[in-house]
NUFIRO-922010 format. One record per residue: residue number from 1; residue in three letters; chain; x, y, z of N, C-alpha, C, O in turn. Coordinates in pm, whole numbers, m for minus. Layout:
% NUFIRO-922010
     i    aa   ch      n_x      n_y      n_z     ca_x     ca_y     ca_z      c_x      c_y      c_z      o_x      o_y      o_z
   NUM   ALA    A        X        Y        Z        X        Y        Z        X        Y        Z        X        Y        Z
...
END
This chain:
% NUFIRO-922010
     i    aa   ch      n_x      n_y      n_z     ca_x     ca_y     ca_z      c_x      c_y      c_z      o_x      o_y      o_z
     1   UNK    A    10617    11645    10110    10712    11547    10158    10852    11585    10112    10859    11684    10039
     2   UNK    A    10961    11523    10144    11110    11557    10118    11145    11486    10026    11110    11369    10014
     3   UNK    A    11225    11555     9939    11252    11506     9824    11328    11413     9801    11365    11365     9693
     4   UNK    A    11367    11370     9970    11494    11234     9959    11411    11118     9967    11478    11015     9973
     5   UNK    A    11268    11098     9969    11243    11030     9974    11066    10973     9915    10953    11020     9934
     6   UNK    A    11113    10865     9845    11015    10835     9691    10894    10761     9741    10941    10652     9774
     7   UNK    A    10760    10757     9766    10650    10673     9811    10572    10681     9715    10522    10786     9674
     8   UNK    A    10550    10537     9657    10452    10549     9553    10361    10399     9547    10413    10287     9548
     9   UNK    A    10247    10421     9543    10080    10360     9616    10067    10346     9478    10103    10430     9396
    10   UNK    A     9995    10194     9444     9918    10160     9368     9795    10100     9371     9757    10026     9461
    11   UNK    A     9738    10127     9285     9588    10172     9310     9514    10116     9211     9527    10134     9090
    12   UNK    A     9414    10028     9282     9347     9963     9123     9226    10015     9113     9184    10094     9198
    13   UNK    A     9129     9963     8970     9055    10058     8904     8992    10088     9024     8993    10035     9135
    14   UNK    A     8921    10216     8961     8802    10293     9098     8876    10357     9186     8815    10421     9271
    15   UNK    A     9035    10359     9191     9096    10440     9280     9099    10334     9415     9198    10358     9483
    16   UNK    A     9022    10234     9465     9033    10203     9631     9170    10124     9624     9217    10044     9543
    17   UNK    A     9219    10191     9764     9354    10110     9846     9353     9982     9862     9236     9947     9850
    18   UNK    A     9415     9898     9880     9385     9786     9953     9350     9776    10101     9437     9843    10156
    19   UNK    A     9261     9724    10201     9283     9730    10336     9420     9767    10402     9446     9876    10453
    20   UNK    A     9491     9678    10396     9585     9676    10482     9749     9644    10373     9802     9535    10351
    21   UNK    A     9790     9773    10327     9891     9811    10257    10004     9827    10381    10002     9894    10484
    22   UNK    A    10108     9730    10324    10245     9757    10356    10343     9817    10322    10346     9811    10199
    23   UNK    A    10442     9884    10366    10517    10018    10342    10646    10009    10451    10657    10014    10573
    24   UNK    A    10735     9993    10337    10886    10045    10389    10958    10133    10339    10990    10128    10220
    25   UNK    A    11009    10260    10445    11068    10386    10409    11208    10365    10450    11245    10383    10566
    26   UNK    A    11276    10333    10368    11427    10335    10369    11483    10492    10420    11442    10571    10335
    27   UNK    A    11549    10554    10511    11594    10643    10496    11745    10656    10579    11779    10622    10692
    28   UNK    A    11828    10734    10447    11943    10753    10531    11983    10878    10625    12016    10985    10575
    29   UNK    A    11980    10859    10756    11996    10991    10804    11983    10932    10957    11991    10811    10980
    30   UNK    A    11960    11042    11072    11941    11027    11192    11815    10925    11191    11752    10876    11098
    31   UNK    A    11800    10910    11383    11650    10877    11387    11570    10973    11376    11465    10961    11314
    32   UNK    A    11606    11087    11435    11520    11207    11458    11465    11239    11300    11343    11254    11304
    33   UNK    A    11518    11252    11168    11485    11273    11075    11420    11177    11063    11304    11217    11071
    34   UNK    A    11421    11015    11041    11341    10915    11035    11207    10954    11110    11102    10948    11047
    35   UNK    A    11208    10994    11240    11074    11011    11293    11014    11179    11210    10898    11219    11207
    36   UNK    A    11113    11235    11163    10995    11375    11059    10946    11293    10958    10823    11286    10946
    37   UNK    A    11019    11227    10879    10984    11160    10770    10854    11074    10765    10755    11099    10697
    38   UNK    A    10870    10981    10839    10728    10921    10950    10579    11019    10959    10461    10997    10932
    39   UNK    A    10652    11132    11009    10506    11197    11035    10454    11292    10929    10338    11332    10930
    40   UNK    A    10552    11330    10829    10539    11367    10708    10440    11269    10626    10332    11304    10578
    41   UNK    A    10488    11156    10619    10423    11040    10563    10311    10983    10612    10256    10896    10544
    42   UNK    A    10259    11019    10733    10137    11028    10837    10037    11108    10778     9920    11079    10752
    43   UNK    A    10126    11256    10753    10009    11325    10725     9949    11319    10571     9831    11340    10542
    44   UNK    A    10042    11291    10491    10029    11279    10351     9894    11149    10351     9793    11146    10281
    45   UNK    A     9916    11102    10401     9825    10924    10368     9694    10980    10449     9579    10960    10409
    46   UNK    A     9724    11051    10566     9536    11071    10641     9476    11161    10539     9369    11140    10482
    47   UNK    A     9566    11280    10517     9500    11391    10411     9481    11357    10320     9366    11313    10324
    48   UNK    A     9548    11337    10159     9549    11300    10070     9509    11146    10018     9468    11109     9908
    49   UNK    A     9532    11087    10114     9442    10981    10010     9369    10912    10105     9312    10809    10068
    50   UNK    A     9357    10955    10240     9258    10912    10358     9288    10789    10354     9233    10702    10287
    51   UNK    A     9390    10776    10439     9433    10612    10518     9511    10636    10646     9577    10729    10692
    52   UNK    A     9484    10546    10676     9496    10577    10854     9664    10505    10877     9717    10412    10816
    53   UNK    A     9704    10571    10963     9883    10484    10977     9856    10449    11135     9824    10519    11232
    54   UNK    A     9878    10342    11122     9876    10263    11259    10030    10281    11322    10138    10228    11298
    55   UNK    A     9979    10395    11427    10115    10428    11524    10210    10320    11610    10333    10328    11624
    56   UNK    A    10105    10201    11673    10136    10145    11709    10284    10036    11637    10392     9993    11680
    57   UNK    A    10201    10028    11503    10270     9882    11435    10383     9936    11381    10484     9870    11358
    58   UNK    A    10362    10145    11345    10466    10165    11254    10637    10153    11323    10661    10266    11365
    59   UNK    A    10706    10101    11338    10837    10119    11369    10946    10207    11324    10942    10267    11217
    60   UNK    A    11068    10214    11427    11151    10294    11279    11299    10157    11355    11285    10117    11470
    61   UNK    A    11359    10132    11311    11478    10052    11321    11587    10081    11269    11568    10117    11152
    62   UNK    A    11666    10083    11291    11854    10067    11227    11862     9946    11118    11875     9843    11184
    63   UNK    A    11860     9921    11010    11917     9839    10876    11999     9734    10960    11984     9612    10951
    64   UNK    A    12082     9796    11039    12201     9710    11076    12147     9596    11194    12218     9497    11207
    65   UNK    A    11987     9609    11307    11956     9523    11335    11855     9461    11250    11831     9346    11286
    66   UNK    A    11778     9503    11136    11748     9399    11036    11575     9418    11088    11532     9477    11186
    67   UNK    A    11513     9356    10996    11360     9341    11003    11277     9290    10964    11266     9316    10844
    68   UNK    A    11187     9212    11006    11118     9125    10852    11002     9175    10789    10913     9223    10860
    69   UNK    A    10989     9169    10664    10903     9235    10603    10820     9124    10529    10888     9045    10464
    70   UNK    A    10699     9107    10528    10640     9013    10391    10726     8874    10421    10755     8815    10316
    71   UNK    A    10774     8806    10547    10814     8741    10501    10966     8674    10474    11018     8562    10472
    72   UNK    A    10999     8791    10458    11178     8832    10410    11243     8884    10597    11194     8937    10696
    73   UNK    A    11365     8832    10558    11459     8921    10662    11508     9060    10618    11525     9054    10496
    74   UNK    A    11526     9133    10645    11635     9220    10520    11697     9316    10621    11628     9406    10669
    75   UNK    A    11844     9298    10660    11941     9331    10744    12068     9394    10605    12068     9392    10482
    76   UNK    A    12158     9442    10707    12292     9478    10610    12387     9409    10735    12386     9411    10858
    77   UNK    A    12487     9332    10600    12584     9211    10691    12701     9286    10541    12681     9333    10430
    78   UNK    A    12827     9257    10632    12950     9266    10602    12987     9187    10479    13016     9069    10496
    79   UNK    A    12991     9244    10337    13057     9089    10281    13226     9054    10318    13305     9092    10403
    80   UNK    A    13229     8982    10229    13358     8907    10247    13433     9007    10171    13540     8965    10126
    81   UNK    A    13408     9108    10149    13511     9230    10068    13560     9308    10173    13674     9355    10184
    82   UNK    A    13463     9319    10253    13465     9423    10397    13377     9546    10375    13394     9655    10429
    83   UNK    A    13274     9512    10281    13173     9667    10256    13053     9607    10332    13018     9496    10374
    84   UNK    A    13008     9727    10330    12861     9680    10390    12708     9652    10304    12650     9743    10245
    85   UNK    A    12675     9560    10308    12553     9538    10207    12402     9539    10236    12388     9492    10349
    86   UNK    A    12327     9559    10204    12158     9500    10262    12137     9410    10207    12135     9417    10085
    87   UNK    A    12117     9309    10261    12097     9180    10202    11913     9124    10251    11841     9164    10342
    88   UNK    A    11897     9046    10172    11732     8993    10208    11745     8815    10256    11782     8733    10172
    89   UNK    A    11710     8775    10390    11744     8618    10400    11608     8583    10431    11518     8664    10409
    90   UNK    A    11579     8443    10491    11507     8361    10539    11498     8350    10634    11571     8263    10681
    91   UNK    A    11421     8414    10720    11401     8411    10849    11403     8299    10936    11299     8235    10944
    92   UNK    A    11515     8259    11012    11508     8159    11080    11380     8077    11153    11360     7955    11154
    93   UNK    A    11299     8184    11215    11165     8082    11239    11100     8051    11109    11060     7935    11113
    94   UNK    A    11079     8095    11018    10998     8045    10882    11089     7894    10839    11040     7804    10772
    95   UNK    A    11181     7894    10877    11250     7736    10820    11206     7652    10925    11171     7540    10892
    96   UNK    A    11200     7686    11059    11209     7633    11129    11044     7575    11112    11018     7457    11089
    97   UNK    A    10957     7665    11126    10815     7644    11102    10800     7555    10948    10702     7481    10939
    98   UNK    A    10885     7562    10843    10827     7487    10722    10885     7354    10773    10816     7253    10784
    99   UNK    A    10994     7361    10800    11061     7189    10823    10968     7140    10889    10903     7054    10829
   100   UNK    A    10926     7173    11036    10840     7135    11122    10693     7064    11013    10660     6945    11013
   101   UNK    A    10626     7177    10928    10510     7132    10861    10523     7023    10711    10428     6986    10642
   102   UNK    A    10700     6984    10685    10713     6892    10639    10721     6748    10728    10698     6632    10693
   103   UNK    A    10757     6794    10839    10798     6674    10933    10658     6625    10969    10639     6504    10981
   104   UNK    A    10580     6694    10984    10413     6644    10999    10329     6590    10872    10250     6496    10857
   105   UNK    A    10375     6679    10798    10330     6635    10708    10374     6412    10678    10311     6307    10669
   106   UNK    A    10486     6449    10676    10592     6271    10687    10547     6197    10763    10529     6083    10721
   107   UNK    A    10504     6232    10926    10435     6172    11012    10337     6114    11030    10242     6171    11084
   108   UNK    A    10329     5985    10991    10173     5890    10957    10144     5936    10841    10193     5997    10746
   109   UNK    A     9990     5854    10898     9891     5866    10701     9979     5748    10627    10015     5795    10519
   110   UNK    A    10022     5631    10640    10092     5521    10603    10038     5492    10469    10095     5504    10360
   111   UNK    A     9892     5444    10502     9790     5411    10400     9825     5537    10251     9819     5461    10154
   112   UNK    A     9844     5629    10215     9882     5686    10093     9988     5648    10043    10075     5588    10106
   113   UNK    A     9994     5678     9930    10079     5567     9856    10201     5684     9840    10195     5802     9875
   114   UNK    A    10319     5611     9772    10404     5662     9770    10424     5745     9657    10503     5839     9663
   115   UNK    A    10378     5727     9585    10309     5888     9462    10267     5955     9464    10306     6040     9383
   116   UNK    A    10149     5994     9551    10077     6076     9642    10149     6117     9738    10136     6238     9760
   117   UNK    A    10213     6070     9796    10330     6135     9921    10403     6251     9858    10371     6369     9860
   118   UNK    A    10523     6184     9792    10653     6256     9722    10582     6392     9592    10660     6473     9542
   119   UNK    A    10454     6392     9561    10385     6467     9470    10340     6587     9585    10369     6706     9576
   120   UNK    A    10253     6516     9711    10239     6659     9813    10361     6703     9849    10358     6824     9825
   121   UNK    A    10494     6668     9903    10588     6698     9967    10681     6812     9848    10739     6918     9872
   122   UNK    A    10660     6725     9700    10737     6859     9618    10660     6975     9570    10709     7072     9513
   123   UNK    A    10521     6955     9601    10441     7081     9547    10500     7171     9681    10561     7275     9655
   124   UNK    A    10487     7143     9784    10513     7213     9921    10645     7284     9919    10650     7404     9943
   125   UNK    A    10788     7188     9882    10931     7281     9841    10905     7356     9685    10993     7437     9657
   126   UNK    A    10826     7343     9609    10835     7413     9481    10804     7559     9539    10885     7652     9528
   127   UNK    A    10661     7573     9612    10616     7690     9653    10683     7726     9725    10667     7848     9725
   128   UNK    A    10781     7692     9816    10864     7779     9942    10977     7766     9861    11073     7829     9905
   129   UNK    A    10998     7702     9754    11153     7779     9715    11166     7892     9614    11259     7968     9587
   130   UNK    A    11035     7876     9563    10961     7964     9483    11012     8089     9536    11087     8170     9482
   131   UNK    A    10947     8091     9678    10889     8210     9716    11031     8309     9785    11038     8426     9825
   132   UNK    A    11121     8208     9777    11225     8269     9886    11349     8214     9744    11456     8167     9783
   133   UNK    A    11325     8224     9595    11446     8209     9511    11538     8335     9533    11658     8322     9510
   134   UNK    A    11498     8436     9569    11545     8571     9504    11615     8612     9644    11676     8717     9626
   135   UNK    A    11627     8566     9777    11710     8601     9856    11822     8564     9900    11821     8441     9898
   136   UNK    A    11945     8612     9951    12065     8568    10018    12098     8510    10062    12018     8466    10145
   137   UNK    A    12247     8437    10065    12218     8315    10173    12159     8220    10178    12154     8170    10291
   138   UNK    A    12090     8151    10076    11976     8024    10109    12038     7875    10116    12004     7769    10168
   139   UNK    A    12147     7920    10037    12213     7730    10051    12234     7630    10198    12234     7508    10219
   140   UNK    A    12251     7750    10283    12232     7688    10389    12099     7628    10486    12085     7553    10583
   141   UNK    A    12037     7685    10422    11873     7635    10486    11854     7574    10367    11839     7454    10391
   142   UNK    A    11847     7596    10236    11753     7508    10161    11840     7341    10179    11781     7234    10191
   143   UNK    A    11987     7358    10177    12071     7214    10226    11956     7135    10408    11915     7024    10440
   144   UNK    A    11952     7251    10461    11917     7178    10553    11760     7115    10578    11708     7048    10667
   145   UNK    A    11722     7163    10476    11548     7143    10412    11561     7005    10359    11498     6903    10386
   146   UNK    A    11668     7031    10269    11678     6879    10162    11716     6783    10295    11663     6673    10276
   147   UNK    A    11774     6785    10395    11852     6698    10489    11706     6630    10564    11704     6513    10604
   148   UNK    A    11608     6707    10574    11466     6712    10674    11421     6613    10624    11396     6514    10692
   149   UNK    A    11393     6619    10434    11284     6586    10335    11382     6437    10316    11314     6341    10277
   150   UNK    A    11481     6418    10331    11535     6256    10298    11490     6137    10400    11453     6020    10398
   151   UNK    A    11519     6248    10495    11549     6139    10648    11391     6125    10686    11352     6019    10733
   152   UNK    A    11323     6207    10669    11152     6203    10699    11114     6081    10582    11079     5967    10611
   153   UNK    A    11131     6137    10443    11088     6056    10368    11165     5912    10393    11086     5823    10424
   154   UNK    A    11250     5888    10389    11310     5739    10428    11299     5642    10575    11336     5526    10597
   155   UNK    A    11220     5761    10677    11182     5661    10804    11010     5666    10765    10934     5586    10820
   156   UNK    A    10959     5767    10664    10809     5657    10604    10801     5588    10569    10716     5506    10601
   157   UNK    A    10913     5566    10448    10949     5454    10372    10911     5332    10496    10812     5267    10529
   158   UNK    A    11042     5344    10537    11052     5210    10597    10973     5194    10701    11012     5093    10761
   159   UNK    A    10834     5267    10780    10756     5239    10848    10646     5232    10777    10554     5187    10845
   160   UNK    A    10609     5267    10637    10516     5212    10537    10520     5075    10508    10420     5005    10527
   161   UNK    A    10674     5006    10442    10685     4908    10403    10706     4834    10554    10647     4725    10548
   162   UNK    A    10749     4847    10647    10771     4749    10761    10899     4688    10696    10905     4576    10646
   163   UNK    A    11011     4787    10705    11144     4756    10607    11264     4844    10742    11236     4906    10845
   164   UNK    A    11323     4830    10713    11488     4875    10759    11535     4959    10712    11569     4915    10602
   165   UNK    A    11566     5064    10718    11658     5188    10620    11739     5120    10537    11702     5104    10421
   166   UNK    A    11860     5069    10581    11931     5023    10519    11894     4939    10442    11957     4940    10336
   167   UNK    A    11798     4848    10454    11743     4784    10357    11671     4870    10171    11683     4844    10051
   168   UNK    A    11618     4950    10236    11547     5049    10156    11705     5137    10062    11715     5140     9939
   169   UNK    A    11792     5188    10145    11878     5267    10074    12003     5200    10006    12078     5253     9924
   170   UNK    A    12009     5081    10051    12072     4952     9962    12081     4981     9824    11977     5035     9785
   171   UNK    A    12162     4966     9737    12079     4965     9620    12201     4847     9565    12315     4833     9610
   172   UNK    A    12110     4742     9411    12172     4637     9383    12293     4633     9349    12350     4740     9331
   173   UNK    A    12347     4538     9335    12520     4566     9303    12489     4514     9181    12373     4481     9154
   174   UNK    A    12611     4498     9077    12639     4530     8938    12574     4351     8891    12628     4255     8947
   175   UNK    A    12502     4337     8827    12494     4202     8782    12358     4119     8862    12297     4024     8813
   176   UNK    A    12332     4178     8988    12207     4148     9065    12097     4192     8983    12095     4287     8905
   177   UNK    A    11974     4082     9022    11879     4123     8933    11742     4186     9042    11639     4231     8993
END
């Protein structure tokens, strides 16, 4: 393989691969070198450690239109300096898909109580903010997450209790008991 470029497989006891190992080859250069590199890396994995590279799935892309990996976006966007960066975001359908499975989640099921509600709903943002702490950009989706999780939780509220929003988000004035 070429020395510009580092691939390294981990391997647990007994030596076996995992099924289905994921792999991203960063490379700077043409496409045409991207596609030697590719088949360099083709042959290394059938020969040497006998794993098959799925031609179909493997891609090669430009950084600059971006790709998702595991999950992650990871594009290069302009900062506000004027350099160019690779940055890792949140893939717009994955917000779109979690809000959605909070909004269902909010939707009926009246009968559970309201401790049981707000206990499933923060185990659910602990793990997705968990999982997406370490990327770019998030204030704007996780703001619009928190915006989902109020307005959901406050029209259960008040279709649990058979109450009014405003009634519910009221809160007493100074001296009221």
């Amino acid at each position: 393989m070429s020395g510009d470029v580092h691939v390294r497989f981990c391997e647990r006891l007994g030596g076996r691969v995992p099924g289905a190992t994921r792999l991203v080859i960063i490379v700077k250069g043409t496409k045409a070198q991207a596609e030697d590199i590719r088949e360099e890396c083709r042959q290394m994995l059938e020969g040497t450690l006998k794993l098959t590279l799925n031609m179909e799935k493997t891609k090669i892309t430009h950084v600059n239109d971006g790709f998702v990996f595991l999950g992650h976006r990871i594009i290069r966007k302009r900062s506000r300096y004027g350099d160019q960066r690779v940055v890792t975001t949140i893939p717009r359908e994955k917000a779109r898909n979690f809000a959605a499975s909070l909004t269902a989640l909010l939707s009926g099921n009246y009968s559970e109580s309201k401790i049981d509600m707000i206990e499933a709903v923060n185990r659910k943002l602990k793990g997705w903010s968990a999982f997406y702490q370490f990327v770019d950009f998030k204030a704007k989706i996780f703001s619009h997450i928190d915006r989902v999780v109020f307005w959901k939780l406050a029209h259960w509220l008040g279709r649990k209790y058979r109450s009014r929003l405003k009634s519910l988000v009221q809160s007493p004035g100074p001296g009221s008991k």
